[in-house]
GUMAR-808880 format. One line per 2 residues: number of its first residue (from 1); their letters; for each residue x, y, z of N, C-alpha, C, CB. Coordinates in steps of 0.02 Angstrom, whole numbers, plus 50000, padded with zeros to 5 digits. Glycine has a CB too. Layout:
NUM> A> X,Y,Z,X,Y,Z,X,Y,Z,X,Y,Z  ...
This chain:
1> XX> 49983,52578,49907,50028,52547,49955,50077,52600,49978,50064,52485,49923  50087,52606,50041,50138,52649,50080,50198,52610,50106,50104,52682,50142
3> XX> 50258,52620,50121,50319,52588,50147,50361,52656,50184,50366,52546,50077  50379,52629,50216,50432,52680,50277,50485,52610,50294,50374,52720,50375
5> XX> 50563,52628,50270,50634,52617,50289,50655,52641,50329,50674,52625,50256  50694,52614,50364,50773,52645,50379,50834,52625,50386,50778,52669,50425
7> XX> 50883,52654,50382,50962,52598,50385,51009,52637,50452,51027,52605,50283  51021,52604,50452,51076,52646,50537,51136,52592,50512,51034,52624,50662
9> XX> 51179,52643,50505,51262,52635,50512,51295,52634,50556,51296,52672,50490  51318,52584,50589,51372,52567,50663,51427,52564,50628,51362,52488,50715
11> XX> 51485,52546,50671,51553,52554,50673,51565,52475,50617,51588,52557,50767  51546,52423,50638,51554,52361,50601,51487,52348,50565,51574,52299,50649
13> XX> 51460,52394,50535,51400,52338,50495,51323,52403,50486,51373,52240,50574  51282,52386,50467,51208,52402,50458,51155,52365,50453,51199,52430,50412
15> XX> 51128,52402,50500,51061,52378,50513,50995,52394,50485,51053,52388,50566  50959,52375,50451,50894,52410,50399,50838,52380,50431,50891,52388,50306
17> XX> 50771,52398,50438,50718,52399,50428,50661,52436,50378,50715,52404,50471  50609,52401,50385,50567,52425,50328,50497,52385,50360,50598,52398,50240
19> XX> 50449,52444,50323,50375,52401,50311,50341,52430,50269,50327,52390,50368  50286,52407,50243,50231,52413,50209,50163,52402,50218,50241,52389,50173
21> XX> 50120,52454,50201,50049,52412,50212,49995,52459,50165,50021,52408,50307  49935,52427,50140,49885,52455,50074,49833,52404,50077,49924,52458,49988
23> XX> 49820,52414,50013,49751,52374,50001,49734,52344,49947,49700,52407,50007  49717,52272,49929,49692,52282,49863,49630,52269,49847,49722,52252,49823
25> XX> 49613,52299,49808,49545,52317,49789,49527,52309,49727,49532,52378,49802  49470,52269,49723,49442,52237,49668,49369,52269,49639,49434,52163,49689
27> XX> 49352,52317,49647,49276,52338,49619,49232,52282,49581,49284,52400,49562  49240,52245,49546,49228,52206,49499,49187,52133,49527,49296,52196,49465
29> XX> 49232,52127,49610,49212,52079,49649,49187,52098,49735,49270,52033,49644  49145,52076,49740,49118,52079,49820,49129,52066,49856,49085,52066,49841
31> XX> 49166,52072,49924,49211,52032,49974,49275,52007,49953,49177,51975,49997  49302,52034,49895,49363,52020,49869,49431,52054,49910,49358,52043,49797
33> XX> 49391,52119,49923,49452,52170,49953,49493,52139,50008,49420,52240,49986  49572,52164,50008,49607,52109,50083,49658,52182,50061,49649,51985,50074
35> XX> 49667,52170,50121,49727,52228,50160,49789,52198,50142,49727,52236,50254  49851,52208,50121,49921,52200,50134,49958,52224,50153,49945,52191,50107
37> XX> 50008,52183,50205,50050,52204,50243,50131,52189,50237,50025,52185,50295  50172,52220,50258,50246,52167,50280,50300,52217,50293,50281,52106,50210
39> XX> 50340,52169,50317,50396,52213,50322,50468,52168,50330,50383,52264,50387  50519,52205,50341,50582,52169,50325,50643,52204,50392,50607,52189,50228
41> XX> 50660,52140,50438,50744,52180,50446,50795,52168,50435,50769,52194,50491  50845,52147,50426,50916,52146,50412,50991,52184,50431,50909,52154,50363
43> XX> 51028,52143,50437,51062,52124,50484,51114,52126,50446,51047,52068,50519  51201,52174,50419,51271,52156,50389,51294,52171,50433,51302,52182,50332
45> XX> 51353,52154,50463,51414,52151,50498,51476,52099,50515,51394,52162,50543  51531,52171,50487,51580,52140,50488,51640,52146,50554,51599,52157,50429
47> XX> 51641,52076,50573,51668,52080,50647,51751,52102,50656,51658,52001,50681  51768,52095,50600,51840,52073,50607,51881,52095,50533,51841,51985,50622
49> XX> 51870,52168,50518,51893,52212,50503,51913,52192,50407,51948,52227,50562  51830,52186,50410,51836,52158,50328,51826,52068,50307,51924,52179,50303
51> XX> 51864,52049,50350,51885,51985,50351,51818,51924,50337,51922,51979,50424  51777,51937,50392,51725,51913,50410,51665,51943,50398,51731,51903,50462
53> XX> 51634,51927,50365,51557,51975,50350,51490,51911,50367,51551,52010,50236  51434,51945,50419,51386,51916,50417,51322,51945,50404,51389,51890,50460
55> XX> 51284,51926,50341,51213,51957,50341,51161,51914,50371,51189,51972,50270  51099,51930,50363,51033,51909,50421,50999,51952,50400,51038,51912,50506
57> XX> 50940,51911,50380,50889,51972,50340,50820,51904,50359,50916,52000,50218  50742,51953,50372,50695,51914,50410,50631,51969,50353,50701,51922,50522
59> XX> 50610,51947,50300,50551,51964,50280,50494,51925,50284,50556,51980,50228  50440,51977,50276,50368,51961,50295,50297,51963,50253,50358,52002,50344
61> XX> 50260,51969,50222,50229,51984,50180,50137,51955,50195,50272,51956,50122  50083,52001,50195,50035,51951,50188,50024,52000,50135,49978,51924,50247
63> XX> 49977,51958,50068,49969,51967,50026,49905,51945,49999,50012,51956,50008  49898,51913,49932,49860,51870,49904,49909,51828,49858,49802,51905,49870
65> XX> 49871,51774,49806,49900,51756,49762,49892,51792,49687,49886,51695,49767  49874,51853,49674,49880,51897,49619,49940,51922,49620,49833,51947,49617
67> XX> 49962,51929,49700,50051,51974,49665,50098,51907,49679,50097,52071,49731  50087,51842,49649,50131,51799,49641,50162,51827,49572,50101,51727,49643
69> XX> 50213,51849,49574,50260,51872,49507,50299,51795,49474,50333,51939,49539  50316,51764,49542,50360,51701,49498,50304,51648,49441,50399,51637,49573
71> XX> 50226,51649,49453,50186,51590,49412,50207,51612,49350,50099,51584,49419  50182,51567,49277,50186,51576,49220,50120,51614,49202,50200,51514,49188
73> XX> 50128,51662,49182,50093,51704,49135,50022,51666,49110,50145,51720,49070  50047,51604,49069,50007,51576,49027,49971,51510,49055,50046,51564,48969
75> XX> 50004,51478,49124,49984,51434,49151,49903,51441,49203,50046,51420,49180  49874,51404,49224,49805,51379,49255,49816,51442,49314,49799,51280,49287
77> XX> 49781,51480,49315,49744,51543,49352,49753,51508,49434,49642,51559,49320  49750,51535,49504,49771,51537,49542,49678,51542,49558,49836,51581,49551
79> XX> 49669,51509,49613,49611,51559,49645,49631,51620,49681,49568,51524,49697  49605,51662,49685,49625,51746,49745,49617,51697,49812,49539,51842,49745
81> XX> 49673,51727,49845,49652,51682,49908,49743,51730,49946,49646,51554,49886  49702,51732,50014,49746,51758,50050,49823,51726,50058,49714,51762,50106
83> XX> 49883,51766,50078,49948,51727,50070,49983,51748,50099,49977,51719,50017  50024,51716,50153,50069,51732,50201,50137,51706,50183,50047,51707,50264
85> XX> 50182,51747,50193,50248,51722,50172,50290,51760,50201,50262,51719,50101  50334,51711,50221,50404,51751,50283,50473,51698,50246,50387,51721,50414
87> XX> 50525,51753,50233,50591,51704,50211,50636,51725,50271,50633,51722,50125  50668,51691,50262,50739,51698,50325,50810,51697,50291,50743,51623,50385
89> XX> 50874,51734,50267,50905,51712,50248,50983,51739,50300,50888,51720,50178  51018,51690,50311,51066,51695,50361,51161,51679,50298,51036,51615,50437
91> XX> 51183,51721,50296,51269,51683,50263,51309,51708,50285,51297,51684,50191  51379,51685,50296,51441,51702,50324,51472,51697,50276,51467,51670,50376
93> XX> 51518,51750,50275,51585,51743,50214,51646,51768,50267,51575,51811,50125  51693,51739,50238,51739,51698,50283,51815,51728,50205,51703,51576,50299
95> XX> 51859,51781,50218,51897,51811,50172,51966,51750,50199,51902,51909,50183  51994,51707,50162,52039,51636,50203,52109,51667,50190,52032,51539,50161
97> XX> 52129,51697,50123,52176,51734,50125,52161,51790,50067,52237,51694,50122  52215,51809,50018,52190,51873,49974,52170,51831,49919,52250,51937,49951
99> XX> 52148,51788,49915,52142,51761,49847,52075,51713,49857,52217,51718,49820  52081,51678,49922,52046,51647,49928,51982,51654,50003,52088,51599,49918
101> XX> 51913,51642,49969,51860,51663,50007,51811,51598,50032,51822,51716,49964  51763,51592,50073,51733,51539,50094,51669,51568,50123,51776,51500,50138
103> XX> 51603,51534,50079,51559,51574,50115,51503,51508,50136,51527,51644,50063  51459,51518,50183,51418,51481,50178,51341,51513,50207,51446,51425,50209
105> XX> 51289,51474,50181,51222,51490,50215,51177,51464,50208,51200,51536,50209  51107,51504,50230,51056,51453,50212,50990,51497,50232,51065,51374,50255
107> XX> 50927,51479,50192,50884,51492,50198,50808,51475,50231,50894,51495,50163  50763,51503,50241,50701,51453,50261,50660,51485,50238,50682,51434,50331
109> XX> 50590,51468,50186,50537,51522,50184,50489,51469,50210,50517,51564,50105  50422,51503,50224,50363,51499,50246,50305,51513,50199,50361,51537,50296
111> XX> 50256,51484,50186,50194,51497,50138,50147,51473,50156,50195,51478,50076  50081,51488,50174,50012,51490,50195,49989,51504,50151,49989,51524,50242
113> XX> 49927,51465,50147,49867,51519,50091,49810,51513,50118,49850,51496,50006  49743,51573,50119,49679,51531,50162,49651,51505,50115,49622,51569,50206
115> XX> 49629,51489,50062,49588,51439,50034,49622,51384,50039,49567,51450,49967  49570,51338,50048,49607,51262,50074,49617,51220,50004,49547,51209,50135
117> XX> 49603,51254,49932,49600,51217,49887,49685,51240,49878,49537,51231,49830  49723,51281,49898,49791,51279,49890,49838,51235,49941,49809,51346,49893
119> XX> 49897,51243,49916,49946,51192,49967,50013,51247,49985,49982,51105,49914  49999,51240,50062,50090,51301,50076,50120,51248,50085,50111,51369,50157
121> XX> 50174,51253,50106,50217,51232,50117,50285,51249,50166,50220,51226,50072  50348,51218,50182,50410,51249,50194,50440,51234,50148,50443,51238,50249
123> XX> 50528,51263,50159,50585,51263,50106,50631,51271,50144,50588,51313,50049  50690,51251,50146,50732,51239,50185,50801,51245,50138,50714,51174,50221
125> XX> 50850,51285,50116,50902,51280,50085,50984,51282,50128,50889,51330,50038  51028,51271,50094,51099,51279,50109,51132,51294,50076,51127,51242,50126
127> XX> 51186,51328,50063,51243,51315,50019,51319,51312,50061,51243,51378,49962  51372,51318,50033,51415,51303,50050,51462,51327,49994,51409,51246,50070
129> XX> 51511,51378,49976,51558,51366,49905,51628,51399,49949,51525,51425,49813  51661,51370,49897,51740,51398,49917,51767,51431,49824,51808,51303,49957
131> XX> 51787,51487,49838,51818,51531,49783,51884,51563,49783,51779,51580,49775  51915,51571,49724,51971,51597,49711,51991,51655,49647,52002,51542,49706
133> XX> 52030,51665,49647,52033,51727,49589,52045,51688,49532,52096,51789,49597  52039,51679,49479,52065,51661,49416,52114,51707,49374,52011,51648,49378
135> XX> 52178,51720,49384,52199,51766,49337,52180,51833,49368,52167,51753,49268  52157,51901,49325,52160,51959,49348,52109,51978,49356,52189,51995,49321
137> XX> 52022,51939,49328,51969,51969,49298,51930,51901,49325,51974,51994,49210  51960,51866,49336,51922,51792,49345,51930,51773,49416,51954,51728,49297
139> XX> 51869,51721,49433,51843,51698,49475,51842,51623,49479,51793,51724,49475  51855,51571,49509,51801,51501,49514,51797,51467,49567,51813,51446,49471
141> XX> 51749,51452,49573,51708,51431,49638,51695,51357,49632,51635,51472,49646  51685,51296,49676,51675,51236,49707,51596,51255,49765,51758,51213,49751
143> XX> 51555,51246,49737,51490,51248,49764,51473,51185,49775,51443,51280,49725  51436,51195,49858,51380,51132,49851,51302,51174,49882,51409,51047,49916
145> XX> 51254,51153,49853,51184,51176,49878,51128,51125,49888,51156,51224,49830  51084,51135,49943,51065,51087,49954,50973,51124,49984,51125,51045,50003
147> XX> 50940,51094,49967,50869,51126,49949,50815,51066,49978,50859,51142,49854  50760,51076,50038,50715,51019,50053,50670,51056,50064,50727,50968,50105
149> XX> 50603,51023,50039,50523,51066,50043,50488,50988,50071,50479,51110,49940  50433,51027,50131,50397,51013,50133,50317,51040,50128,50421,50995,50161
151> XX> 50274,51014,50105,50206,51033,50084,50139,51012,50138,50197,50995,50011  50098,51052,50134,50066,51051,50201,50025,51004,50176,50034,51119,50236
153> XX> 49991,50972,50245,49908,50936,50226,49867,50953,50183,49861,50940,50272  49826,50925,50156,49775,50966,50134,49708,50927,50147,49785,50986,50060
155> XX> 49663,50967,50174,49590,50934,50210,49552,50893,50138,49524,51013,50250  49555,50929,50081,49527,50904,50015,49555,50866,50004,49521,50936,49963
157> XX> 49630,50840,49995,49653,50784,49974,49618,50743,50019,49724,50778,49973  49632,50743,50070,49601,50674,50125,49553,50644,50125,49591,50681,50185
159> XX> 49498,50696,50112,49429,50691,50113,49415,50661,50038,49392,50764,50131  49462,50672,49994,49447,50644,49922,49475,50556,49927,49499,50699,49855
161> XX> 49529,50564,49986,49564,50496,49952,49501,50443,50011,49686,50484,49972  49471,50472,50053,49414,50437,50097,49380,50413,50057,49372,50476,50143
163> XX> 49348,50475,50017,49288,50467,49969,49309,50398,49930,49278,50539,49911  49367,50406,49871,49376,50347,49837,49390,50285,49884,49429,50358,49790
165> XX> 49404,50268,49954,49405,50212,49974,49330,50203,49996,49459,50203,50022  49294,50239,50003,49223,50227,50029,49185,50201,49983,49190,50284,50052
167> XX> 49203,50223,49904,49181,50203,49845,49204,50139,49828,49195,50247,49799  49275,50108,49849,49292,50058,49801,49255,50003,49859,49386,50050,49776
169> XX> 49243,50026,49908,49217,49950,49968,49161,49950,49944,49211,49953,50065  49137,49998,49918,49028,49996,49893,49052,49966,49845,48961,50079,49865
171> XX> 49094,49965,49778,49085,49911,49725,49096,49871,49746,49111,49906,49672  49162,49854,49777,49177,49786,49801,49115,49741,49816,49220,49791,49864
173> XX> 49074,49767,49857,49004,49761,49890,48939,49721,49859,48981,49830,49897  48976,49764,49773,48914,49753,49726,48854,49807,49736,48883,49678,49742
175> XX> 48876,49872,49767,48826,49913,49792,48771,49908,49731,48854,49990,49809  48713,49947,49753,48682,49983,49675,48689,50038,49651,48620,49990,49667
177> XX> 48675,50051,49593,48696,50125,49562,48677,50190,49598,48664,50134,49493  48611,50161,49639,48582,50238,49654,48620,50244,49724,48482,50249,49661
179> XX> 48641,50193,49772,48689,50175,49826,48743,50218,49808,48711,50098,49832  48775,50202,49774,48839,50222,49726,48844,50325,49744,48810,50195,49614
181> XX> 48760,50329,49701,48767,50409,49669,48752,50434,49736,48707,50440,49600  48732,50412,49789,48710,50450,49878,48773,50436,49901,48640,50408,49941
183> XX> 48810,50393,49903,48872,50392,49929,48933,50454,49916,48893,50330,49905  48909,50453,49844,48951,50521,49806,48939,50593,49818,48940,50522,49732
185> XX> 48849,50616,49823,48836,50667,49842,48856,50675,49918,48775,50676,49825  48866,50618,49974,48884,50649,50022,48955,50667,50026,48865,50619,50067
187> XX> 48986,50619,49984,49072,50648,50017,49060,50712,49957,49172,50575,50002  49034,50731,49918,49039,50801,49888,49008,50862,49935,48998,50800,49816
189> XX> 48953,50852,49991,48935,50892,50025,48995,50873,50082,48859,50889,50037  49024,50838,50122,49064,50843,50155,49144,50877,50150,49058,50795,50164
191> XX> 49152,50890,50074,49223,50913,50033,49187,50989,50022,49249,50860,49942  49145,51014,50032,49116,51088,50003,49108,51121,50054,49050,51092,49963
């Protein structure tokens, strides 16, 4: 994997970019190999001479699901399957006087995968806190955060929850068994 940065310093703030791109490669498997890509820009500036600071940062990533770092170690294996993912994160901090600060923001990521046996989704966050000094060394803050996901379709669920209504009208029916087992092999060739 290769990456090329850069940061440019203005009068109020910096601006960064970045990207990346490689390969991963599986010897072991045939048609496994997939290219990865991404990159990142971002956005600090402060308008108003300290006071006011705003960041803005836009990353990108296609990948697979092998460099998922957050799964458990020990938990049910992932299929390899391609993975797109873009986060967005936007906050304002807001300096109210010398003691006291106010920041707020919020996030959005994005997740695709191409095997259809996975589920992307969105994510949608906020926060909101107000802080103060405690003493000489101390801090405390009044937070609120607020977090909504939604999860995409999935063609297999549908086609599964068809299947079981297609099945419960054949018993209902009184179908016969071998009725039953052709009914099953097709929604299994229609789900494959």
């Amino acid at each position: 994997m290769a990456s090329l940065g850069h940061e440019h310093n203005f009068r109020s703030g910096v601006f960064t970019w970045s990207g990346n791109g490689g390969a991963l490669y599986y010897p072991e498997v045939h048609g496994l190999n997939q290219p990865t890509y991404g990159g990142a820009v971002g956005l600090s500036w402060s308008p108003s001479r300290g006071r006011t600071k705003i960041d803005m940062r836009q990353d990108y990533q296609r990948s697979n699901t092998r460099s998922l770092v957050i799964l458990d170690p020990e938990g049910l294996p992932l299929p390899t399957s391609g993975l797109d993912i873009a986060i967005s994160n936007l906050t304002f901090d807001q300096k109210l006087s010398r003691s006291w600060e106010f920041q707020a923001g919020g996030n959005f990521v994005y997740r695709r995968y191409d095997d259809p046996r996975l589920i992307g989704g969105d994510e949608v966050g906020g926060q909101a806190r107000l802080g103060t000094q405690a003493g000489r060394n101390g801090l405390a803050f009044l937070a609120y955060v607020y977090t909504s996901s939604r999860f995409q379709g999935n063609a297999l669920r549908s086609l599964s929850g068809e299947a079981a209504e297609a099945l419960a009208r054949a018993l209902e029916a009184g179908a016969p068994a071998a009725e039953l087992g052709a009914q099953l092999k097709r929604n299994a060739k229609r789900i494959s």
